[in-house]
Biopython code that builds the backbone (N, CA, C, O; Angstrom):
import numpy as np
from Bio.PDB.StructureBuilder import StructureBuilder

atoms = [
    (1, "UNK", "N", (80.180, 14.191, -111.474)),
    (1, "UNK", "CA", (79.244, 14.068, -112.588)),
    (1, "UNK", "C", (79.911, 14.452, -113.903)),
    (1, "UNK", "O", (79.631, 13.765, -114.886)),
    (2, "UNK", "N", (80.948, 15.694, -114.065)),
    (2, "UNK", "CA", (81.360, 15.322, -115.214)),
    (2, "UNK", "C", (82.091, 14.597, -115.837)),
    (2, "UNK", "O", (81.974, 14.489, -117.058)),
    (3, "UNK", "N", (83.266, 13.754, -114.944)),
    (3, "UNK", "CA", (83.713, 12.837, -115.350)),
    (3, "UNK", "C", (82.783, 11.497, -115.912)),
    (3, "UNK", "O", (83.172, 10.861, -116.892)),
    (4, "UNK", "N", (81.669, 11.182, -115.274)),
    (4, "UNK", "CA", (81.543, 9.968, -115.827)),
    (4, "UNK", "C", (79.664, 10.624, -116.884)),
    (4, "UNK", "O", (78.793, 9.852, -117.285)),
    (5, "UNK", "N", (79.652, 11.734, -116.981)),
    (5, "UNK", "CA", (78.380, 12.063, -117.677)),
    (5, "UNK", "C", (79.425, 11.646, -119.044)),
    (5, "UNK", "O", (80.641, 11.494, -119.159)),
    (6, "UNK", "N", (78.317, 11.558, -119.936)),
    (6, "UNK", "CA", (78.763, 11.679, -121.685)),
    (6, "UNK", "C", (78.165, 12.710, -122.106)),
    (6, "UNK", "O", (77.077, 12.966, -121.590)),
    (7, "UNK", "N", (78.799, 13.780, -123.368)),
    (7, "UNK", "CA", (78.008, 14.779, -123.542)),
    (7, "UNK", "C", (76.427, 14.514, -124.050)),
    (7, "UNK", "O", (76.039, 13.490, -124.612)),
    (8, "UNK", "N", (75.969, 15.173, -123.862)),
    (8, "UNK", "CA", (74.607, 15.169, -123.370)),
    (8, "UNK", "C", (73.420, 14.157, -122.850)),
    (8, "UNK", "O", (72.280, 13.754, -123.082)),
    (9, "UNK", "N", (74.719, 14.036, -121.840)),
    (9, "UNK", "CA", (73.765, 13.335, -120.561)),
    (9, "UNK", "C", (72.940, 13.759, -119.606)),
    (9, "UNK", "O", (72.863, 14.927, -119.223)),
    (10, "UNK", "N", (72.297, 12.829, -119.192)),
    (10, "UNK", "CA", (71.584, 14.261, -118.067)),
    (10, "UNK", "C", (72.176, 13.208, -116.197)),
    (10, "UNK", "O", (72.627, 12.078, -116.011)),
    (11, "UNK", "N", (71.842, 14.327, -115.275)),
    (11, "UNK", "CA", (72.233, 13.460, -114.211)),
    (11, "UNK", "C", (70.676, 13.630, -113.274)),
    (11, "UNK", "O", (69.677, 14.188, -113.729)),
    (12, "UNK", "N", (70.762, 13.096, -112.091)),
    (12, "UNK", "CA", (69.657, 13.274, -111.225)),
    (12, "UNK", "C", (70.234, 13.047, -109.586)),
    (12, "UNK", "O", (71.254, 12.457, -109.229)),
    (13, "UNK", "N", (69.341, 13.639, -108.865)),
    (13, "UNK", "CA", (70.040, 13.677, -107.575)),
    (13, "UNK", "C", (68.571, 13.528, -107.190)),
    (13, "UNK", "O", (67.555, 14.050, -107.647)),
    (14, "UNK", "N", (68.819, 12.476, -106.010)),
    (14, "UNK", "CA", (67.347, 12.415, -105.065)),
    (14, "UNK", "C", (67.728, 12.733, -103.191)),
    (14, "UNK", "O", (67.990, 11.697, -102.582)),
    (15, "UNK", "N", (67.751, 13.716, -102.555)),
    (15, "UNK", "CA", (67.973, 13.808, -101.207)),
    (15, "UNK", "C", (66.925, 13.394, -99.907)),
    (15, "UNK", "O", (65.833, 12.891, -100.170)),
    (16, "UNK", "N", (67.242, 13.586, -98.818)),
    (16, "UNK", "CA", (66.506, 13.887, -97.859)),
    (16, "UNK", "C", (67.192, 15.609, -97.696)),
    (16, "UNK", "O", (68.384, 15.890, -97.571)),
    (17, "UNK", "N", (66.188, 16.436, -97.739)),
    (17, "UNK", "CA", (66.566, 18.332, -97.421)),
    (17, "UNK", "C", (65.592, 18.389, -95.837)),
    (17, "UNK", "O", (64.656, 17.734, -95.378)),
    (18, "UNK", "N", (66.291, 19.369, -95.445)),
    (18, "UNK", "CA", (66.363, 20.322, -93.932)),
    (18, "UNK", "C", (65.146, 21.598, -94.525)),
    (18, "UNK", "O", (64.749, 22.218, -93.539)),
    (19, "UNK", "N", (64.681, 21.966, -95.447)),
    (19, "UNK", "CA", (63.818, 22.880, -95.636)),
    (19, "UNK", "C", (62.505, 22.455, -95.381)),
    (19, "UNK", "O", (61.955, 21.562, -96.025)),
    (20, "UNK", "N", (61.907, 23.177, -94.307)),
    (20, "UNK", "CA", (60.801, 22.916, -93.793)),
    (20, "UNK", "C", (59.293, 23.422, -94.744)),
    (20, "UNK", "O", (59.324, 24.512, -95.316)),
    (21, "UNK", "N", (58.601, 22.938, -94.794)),
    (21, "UNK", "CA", (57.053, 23.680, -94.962)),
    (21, "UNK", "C", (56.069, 23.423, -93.844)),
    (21, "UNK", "O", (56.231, 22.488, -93.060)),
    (22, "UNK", "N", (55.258, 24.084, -93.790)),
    (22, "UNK", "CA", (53.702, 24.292, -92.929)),
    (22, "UNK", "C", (53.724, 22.864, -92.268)),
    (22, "UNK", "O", (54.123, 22.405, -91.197)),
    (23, "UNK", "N", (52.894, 22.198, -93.796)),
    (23, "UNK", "CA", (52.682, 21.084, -93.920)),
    (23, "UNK", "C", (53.422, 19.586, -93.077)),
    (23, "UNK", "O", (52.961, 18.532, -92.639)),
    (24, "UNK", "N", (55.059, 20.331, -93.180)),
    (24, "UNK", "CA", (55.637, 18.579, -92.699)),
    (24, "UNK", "C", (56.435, 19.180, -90.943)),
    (24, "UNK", "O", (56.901, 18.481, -90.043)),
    (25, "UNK", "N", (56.309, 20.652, -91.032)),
    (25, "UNK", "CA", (56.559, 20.948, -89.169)),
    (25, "UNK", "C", (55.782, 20.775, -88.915)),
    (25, "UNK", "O", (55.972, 20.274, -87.807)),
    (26, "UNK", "N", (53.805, 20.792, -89.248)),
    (26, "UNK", "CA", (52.800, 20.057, -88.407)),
    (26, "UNK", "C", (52.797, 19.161, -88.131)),
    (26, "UNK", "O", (52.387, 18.820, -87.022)),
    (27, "UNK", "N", (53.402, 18.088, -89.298)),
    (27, "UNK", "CA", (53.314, 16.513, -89.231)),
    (27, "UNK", "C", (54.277, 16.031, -88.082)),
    (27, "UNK", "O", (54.041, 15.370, -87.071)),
    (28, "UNK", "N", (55.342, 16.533, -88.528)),
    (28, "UNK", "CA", (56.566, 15.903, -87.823)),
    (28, "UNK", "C", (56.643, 16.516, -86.426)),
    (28, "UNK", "O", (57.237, 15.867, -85.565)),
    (29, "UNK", "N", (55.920, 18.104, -85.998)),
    (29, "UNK", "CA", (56.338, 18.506, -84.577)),
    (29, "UNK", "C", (57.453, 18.895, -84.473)),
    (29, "UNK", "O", (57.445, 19.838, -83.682)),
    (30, "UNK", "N", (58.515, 18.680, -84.865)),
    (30, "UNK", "CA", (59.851, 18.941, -84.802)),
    (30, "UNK", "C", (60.071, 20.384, -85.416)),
    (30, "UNK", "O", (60.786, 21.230, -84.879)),
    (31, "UNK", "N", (59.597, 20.512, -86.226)),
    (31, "UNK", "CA", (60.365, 22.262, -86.994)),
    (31, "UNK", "C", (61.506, 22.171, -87.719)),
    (31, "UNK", "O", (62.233, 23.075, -88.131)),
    (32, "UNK", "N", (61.588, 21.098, -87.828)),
    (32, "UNK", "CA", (63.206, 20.891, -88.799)),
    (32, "UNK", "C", (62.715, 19.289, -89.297)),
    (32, "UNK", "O", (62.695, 18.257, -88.627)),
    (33, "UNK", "N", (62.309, 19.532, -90.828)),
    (33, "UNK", "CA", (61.533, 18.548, -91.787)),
    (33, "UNK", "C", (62.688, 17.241, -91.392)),
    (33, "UNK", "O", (62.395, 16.417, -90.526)),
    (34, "UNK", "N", (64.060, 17.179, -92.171)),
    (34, "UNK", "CA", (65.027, 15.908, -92.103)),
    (34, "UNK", "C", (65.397, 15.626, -90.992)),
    (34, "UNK", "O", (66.394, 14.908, -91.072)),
    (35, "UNK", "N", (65.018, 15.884, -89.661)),
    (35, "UNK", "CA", (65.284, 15.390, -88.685)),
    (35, "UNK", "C", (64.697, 14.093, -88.732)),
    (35, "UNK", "O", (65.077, 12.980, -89.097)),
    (36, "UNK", "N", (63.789, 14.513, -88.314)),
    (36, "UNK", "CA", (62.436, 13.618, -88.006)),
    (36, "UNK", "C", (62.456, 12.554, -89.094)),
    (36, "UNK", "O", (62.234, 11.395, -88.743)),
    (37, "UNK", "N", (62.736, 12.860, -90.579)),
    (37, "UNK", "CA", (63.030, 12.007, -91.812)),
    (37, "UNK", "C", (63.965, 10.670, -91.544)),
    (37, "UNK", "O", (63.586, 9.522, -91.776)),
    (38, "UNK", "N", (65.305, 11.048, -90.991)),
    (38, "UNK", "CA", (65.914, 10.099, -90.762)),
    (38, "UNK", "C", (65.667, 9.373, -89.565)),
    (38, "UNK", "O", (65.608, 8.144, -89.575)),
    (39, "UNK", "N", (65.440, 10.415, -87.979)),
    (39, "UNK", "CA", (64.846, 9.268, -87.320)),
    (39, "UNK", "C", (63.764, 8.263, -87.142)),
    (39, "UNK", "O", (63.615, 7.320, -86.364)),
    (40, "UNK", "N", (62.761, 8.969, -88.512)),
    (40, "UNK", "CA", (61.789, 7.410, -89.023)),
    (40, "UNK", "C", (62.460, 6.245, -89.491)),
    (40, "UNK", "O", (62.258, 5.060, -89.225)),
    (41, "UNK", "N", (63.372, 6.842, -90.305)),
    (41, "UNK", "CA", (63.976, 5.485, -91.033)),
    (41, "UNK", "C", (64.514, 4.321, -90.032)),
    (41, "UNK", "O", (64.441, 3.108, -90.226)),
    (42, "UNK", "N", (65.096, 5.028, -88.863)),
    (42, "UNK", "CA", (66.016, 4.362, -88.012)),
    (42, "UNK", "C", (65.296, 3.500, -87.351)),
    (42, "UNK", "O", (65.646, 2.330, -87.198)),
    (43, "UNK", "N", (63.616, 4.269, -86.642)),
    (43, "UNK", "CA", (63.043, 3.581, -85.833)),
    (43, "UNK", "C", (62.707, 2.026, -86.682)),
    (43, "UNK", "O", (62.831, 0.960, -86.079)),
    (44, "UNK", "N", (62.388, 2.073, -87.755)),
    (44, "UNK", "CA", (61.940, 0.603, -88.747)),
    (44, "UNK", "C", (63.677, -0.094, -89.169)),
    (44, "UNK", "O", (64.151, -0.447, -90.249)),
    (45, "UNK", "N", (64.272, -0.067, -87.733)),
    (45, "UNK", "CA", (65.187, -0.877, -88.295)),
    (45, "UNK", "C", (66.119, -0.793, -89.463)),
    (45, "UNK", "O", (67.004, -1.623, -89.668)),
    (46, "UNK", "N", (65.875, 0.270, -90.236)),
    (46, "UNK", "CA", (66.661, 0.640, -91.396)),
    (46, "UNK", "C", (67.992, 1.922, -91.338)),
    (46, "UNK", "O", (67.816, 3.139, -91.388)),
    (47, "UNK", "N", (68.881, 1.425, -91.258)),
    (47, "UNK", "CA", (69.990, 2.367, -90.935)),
    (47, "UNK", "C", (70.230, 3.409, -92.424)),
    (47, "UNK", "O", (70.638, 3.064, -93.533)),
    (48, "UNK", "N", (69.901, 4.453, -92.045)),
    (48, "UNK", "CA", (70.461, 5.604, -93.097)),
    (48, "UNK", "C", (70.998, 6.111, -92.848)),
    (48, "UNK", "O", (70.723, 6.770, -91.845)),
    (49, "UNK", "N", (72.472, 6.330, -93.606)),
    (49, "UNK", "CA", (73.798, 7.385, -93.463)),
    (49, "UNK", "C", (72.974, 9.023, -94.346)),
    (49, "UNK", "O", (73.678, 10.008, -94.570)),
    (50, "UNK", "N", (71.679, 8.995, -94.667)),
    (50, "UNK", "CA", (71.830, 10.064, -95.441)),
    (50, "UNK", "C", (71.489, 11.719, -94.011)),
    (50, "UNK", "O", (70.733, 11.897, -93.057)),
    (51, "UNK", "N", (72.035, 12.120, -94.364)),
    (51, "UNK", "CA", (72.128, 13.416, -93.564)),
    (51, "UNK", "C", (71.263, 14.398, -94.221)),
    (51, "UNK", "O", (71.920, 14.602, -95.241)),
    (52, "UNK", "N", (70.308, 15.083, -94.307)),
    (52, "UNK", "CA", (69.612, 16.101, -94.811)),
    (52, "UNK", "C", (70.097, 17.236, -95.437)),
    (52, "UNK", "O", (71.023, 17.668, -94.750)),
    (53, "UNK", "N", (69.983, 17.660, -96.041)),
    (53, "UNK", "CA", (70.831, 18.567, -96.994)),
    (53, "UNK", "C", (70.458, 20.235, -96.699)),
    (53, "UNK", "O", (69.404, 20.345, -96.072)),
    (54, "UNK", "N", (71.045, 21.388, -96.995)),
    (54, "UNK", "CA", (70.099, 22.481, -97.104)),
    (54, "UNK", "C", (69.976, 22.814, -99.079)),
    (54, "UNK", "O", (70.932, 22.844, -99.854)),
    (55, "UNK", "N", (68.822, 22.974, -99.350)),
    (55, "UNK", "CA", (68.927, 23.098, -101.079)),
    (55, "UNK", "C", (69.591, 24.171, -101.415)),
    (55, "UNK", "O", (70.373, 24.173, -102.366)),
    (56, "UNK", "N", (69.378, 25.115, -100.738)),
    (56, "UNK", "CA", (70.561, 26.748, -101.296)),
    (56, "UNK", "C", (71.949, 26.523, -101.620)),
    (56, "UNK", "O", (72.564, 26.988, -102.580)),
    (57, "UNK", "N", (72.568, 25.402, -100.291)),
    (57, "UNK", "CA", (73.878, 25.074, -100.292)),
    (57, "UNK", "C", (73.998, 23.938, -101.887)),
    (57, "UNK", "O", (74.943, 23.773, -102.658)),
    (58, "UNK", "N", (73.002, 23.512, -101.882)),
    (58, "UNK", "CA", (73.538, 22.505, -103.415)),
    (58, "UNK", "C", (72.960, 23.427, -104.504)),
    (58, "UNK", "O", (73.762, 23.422, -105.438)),
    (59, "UNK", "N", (72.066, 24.095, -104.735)),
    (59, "UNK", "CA", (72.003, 24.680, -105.626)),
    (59, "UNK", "C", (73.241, 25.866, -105.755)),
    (59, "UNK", "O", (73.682, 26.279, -106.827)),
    (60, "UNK", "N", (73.567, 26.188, -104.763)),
    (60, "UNK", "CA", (74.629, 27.148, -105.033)),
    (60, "UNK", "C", (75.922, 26.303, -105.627)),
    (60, "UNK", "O", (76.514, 26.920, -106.513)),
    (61, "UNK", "N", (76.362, 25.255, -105.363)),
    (61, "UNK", "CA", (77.300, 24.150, -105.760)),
    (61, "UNK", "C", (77.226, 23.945, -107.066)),
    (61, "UNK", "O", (78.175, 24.302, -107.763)),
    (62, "UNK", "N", (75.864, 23.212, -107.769)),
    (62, "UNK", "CA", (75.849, 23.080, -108.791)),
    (62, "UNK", "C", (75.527, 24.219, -109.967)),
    (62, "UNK", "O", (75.530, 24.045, -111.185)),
    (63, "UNK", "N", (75.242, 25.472, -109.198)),
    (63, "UNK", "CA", (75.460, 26.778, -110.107)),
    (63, "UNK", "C", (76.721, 26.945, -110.113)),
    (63, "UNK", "O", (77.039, 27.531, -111.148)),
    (64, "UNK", "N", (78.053, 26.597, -109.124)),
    (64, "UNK", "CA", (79.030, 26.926, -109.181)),
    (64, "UNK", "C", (80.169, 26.496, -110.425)),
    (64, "UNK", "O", (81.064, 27.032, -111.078)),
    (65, "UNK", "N", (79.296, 24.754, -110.239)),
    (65, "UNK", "CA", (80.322, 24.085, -111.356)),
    (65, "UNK", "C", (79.481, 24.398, -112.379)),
    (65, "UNK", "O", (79.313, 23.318, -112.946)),
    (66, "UNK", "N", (78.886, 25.181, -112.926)),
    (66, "UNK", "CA", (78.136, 25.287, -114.373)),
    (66, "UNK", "C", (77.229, 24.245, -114.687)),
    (66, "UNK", "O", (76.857, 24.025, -115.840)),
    (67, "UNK", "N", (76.937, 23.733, -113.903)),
    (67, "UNK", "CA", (75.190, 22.404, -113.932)),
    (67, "UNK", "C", (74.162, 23.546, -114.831)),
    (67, "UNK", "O", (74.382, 24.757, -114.841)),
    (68, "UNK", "N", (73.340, 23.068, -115.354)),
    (68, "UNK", "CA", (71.932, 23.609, -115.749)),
    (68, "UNK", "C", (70.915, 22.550, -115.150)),
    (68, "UNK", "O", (70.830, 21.602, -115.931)),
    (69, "UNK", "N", (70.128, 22.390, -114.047)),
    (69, "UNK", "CA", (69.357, 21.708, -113.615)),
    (69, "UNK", "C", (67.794, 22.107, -113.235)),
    (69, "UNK", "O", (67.471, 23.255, -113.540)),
    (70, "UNK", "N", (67.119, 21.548, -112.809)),
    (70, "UNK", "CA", (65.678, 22.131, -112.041)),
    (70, "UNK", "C", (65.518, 21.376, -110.975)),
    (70, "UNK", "O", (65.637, 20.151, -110.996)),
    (71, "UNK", "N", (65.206, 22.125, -109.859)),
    (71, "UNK", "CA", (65.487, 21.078, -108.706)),
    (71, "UNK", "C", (63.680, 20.965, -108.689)),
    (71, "UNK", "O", (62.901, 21.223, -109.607)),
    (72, "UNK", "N", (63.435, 20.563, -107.518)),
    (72, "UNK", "CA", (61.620, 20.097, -107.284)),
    (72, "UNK", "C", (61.475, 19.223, -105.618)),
    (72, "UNK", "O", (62.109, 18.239, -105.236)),
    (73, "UNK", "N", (60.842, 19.696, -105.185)),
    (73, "UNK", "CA", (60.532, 19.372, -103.713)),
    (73, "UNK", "C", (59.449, 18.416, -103.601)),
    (73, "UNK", "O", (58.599, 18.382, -104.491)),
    (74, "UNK", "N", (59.397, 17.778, -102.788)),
    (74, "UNK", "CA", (57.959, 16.237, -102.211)),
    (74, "UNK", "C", (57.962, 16.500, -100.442)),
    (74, "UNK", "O", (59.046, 16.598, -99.867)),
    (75, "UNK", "N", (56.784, 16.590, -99.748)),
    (75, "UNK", "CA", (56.391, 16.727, -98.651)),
    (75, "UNK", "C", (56.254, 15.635, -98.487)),
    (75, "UNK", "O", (55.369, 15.076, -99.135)),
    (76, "UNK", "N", (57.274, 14.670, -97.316)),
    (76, "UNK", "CA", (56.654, 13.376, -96.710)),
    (76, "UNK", "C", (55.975, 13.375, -95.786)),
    (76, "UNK", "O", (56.193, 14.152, -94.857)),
    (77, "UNK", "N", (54.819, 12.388, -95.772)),
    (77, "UNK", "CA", (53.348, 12.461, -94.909)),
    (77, "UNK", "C", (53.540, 11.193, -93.756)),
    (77, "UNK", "O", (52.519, 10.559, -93.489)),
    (78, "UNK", "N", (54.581, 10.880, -93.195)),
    (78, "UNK", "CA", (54.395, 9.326, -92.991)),
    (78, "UNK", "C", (53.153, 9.607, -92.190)),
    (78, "UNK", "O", (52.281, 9.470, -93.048)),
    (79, "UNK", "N", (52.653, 9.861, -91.272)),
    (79, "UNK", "CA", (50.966, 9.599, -90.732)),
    (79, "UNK", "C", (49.697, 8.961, -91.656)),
    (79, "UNK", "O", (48.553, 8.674, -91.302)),
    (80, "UNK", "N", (50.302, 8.861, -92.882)),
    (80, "UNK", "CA", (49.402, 8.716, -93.829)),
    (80, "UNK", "C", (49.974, 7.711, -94.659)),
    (80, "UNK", "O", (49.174, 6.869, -95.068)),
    (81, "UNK", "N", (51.152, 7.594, -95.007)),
    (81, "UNK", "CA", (52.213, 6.392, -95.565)),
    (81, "UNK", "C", (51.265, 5.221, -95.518)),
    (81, "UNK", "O", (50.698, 4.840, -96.543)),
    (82, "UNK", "N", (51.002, 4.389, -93.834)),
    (82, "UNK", "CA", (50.617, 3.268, -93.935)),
    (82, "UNK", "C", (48.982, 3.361, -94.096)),
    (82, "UNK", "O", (48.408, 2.348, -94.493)),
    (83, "UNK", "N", (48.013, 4.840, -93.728)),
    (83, "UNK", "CA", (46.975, 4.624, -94.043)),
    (83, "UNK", "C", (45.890, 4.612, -95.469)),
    (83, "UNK", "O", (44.703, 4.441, -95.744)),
    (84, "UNK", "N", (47.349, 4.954, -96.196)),
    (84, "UNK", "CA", (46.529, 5.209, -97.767)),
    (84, "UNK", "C", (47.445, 4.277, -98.349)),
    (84, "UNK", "O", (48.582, 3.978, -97.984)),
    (85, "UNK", "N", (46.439, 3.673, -99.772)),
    (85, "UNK", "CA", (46.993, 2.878, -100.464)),
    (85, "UNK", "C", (48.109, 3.961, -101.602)),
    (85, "UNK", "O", (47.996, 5.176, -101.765)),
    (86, "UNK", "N", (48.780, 3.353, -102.022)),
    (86, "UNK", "CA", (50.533, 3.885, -102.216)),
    (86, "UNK", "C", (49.549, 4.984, -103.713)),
    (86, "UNK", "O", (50.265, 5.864, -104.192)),
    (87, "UNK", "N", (48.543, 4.917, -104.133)),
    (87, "UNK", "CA", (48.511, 5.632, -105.299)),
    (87, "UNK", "C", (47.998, 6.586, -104.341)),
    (87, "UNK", "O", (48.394, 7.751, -104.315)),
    (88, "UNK", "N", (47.151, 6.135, -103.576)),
    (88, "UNK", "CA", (46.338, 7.616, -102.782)),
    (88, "UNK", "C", (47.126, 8.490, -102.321)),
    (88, "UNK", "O", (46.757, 9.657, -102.454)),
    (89, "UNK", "N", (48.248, 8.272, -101.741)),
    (89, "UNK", "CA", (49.318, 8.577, -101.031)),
    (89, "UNK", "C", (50.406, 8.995, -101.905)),
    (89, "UNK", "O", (50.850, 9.863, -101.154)),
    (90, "UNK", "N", (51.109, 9.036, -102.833)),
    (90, "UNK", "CA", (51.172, 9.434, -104.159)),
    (90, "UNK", "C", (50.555, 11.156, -104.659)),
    (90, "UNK", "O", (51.051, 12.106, -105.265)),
    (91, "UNK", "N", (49.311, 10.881, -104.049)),
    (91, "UNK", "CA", (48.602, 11.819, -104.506)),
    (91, "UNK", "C", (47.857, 12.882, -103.725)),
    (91, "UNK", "O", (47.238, 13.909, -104.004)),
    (92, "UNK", "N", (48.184, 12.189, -102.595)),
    (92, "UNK", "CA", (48.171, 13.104, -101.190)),
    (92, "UNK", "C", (49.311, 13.749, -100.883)),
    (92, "UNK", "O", (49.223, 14.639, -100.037)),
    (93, "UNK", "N", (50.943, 13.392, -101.628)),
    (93, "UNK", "CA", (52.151, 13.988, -101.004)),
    (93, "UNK", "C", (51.927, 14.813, -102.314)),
    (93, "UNK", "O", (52.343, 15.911, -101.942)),
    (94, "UNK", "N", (51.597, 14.950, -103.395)),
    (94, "UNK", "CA", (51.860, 15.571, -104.998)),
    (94, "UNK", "C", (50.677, 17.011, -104.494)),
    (94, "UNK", "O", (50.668, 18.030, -105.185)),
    (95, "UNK", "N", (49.841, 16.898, -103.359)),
    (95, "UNK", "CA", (48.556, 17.837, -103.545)),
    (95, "UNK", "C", (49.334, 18.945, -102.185)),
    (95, "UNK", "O", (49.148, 20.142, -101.964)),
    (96, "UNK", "N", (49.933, 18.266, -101.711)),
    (96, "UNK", "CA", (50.255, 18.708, -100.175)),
    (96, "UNK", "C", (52.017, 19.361, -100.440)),
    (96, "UNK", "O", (52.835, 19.814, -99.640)),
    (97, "UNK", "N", (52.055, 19.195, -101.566)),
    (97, "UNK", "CA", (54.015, 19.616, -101.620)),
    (97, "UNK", "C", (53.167, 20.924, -102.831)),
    (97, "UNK", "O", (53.467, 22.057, -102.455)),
    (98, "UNK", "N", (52.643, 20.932, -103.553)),
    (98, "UNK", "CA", (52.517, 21.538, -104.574)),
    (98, "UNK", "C", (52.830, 23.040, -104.690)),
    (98, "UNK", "O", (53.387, 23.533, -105.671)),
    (99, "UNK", "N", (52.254, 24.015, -103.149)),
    (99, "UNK", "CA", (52.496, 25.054, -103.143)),
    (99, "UNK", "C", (54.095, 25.460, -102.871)),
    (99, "UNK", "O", (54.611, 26.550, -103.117)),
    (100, "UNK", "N", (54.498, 24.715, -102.509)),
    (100, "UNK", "CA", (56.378, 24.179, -102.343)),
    (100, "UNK", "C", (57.034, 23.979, -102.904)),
    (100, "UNK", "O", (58.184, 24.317, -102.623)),
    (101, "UNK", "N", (56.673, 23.113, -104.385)),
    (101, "UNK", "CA", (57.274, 22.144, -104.856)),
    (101, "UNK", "C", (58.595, 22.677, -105.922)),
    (101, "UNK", "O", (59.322, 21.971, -106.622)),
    (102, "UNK", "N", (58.597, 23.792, -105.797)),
    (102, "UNK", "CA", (59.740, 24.785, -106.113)),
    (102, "UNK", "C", (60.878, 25.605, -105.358)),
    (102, "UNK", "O", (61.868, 26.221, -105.751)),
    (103, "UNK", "N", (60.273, 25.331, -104.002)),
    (103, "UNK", "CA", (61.378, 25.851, -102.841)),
    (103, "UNK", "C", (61.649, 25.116, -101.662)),
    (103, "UNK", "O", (62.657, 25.218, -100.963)),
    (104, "UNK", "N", (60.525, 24.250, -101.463)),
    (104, "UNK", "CA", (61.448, 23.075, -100.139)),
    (104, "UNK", "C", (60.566, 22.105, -99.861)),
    (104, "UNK", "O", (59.479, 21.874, -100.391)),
    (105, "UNK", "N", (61.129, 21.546, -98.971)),
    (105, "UNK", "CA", (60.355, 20.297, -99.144)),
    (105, "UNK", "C", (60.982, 19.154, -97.981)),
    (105, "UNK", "O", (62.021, 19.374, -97.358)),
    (106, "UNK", "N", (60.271, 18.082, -97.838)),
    (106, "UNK", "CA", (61.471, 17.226, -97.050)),
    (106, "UNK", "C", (62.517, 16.293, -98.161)),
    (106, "UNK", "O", (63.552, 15.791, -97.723)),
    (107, "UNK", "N", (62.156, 16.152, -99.468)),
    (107, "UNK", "CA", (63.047, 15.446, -100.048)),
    (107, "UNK", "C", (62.697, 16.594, -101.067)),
    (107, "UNK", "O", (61.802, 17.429, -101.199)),
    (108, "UNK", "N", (64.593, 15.976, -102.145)),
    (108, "UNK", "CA", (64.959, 17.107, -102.856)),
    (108, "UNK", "C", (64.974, 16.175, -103.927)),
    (108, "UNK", "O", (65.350, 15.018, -103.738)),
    (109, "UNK", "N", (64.549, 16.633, -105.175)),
    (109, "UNK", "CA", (64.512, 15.977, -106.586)),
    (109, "UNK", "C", (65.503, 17.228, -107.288)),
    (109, "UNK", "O", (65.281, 18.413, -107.039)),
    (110, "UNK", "N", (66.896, 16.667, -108.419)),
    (110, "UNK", "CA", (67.388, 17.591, -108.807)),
    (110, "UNK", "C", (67.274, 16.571, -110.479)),
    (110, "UNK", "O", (67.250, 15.347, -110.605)),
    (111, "UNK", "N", (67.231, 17.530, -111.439)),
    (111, "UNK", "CA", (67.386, 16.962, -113.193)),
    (111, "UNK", "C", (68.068, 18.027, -113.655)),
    (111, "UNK", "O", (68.045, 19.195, -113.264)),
    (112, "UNK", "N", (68.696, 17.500, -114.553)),
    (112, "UNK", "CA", (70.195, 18.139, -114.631)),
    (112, "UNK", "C", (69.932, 17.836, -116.171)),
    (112, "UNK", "O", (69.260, 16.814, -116.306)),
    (113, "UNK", "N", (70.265, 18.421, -117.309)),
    (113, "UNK", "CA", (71.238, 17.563, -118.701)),
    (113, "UNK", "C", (72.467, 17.494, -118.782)),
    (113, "UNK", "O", (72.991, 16.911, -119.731)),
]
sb = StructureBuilder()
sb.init_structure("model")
sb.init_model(0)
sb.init_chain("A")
sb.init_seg("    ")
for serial, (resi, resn, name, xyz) in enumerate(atoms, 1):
    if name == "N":
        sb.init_residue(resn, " ", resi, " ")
    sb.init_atom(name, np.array(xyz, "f"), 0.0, 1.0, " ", f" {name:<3s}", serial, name[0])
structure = sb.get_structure()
């Protein structure tokens, strides 16, 4: 990122993360949120190389190289994916990550300048 940022650029990072909540070890059963994340993807035929992340380990990274960022967490619901229309659902993952949405999550949102 700093090679190809310009000064005052900002960057963004979007993951699949390994940090569990309440919310997505009920859903998923598993106890480990990005498991279960990627083997959804797989079952629909869609091959993902992404591996789940832990956020401590990248936040500690990008505190290392001097980043200033805010990271932000989203609880994925798939049980609910295909039964709500995409705004409801939208707004069912935004109500259901919220008490989280600062420490984990199944996907990782990072904003950087």
């Amino acid at each position: 990122m700093n090679r190809v940022l310009r000064p005052g650029g900002s960057f963004y990072i979007s993951e699949p993360c390994r940090d569990a909540t309440p919310s997505n070890e009920h859903s998923s059963g598993s106890g480990t949120s990005g498991v279960w994340y990627v083997r959804e993807r797989r079952t629909k035929n869609r091959k993902s190389v992404e591996e789940p992340l832990a956020a401590a380990e990248l936040r500690a990274q990008l505190r290392r190289l001097g980043f200033q960022f805010e990271m932000r967490f989203l609880t994925h619901l798939p049980p609910l994916q295909g039964a709500l229309s995409e705004r409801a659902y939208v707004r069912a993952v935004r109500l259901v990550s919220f008490p989280w949405r600062r420490s984990k999550g199944d996907l990782l949102f990072v904003f950087g300048p």
